[in-house]
C-alpha positions as CSV (number, residue, x, y, z in Angstrom):
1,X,15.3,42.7,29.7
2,X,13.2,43.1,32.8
3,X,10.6,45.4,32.9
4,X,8.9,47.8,35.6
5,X,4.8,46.7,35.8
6,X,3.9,50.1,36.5
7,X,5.7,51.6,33.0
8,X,4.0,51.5,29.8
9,X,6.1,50.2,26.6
10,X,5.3,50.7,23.3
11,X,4.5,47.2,21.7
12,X,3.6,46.3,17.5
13,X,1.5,43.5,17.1
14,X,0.9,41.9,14.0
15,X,-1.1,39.2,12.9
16,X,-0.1,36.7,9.7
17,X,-3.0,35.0,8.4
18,X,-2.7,31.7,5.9
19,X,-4.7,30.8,3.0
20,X,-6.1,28.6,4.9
21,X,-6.9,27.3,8.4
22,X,-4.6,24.4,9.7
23,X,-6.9,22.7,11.9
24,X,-8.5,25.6,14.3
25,X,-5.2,27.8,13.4
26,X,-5.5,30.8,10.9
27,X,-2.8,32.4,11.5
28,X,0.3,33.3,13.9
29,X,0.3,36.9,16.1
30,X,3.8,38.0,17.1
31,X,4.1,41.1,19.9
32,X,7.2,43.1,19.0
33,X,8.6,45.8,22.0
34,X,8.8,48.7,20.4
35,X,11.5,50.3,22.9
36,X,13.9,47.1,22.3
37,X,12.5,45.2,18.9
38,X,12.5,42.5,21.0
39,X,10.1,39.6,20.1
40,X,7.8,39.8,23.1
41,X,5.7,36.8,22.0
42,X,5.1,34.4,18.9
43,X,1.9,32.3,18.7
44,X,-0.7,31.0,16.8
45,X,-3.9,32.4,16.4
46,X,-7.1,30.6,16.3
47,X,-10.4,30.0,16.9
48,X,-12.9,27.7,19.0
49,X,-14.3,25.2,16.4
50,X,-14.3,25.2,13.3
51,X,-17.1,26.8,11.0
52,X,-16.2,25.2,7.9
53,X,-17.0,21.6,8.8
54,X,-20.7,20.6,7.9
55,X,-23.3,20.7,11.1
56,X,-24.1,17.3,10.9
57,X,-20.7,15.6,10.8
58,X,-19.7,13.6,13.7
59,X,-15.6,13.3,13.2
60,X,-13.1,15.3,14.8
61,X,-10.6,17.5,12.8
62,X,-7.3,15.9,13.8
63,X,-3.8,17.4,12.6
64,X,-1.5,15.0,10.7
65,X,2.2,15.5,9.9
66,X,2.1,17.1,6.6
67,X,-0.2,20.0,8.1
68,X,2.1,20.1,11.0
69,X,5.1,19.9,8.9
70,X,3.5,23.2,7.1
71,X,2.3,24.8,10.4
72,X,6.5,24.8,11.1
73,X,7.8,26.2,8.1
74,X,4.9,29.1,8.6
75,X,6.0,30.1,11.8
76,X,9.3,29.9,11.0
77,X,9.0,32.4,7.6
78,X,7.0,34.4,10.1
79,X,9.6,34.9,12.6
80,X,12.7,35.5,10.3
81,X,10.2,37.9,8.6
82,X,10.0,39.7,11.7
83,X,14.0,39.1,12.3
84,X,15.2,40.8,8.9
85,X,12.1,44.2,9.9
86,X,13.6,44.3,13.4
87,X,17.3,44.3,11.6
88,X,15.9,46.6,8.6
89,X,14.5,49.0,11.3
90,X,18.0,49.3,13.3
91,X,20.4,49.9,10.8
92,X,17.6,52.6,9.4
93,X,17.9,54.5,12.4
94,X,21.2,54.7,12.8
């Protein structure tokens, strides 16, 4: 749906933490329209750095497949979360 720049629409933001931090990620924000329930945007929230290494280490904090792997299924509980609300919310109203 296109949408006039001058207008204001309503828009729900939510933010899904984990346990814990994959890499610099903690969690994922998704933007829902409010007007439409349209997913407006999904992505992953974070941080610059990373507080929980000690001061004096020297390595990088690299991703491997198993955290990505995770980092996948996350997103994708998140957005069929936000899927079965948006369906929940429809057939509520009418």
């Amino acid at each position: 749906m296109e949408r006039d720049a001058l207008t204001l629409y309503p828009m729900w933001s939510a933010v899904f933490y984990f346990n814990q931090p994959i890499g610099n990620i903690a969690g994922i924000q998704v933007g829902v329209w409010g007007d439409t329930k349209e997913v407006a945007y999904c992505r992953p929230q974070g941080y610059l750095g990373n507080s929980r290494l000690p001061q004096n280490s020297s390595y990088p904090l690299q991703l491997n497949s198993d955290n990505l792997l995770r980092l996948a299924v996350i997103t994708l509980t998140a957005l069929i979360a936000v899927a079965v609300a948006i369906v929940f919310i429809k057939k509520k109203r009418k």
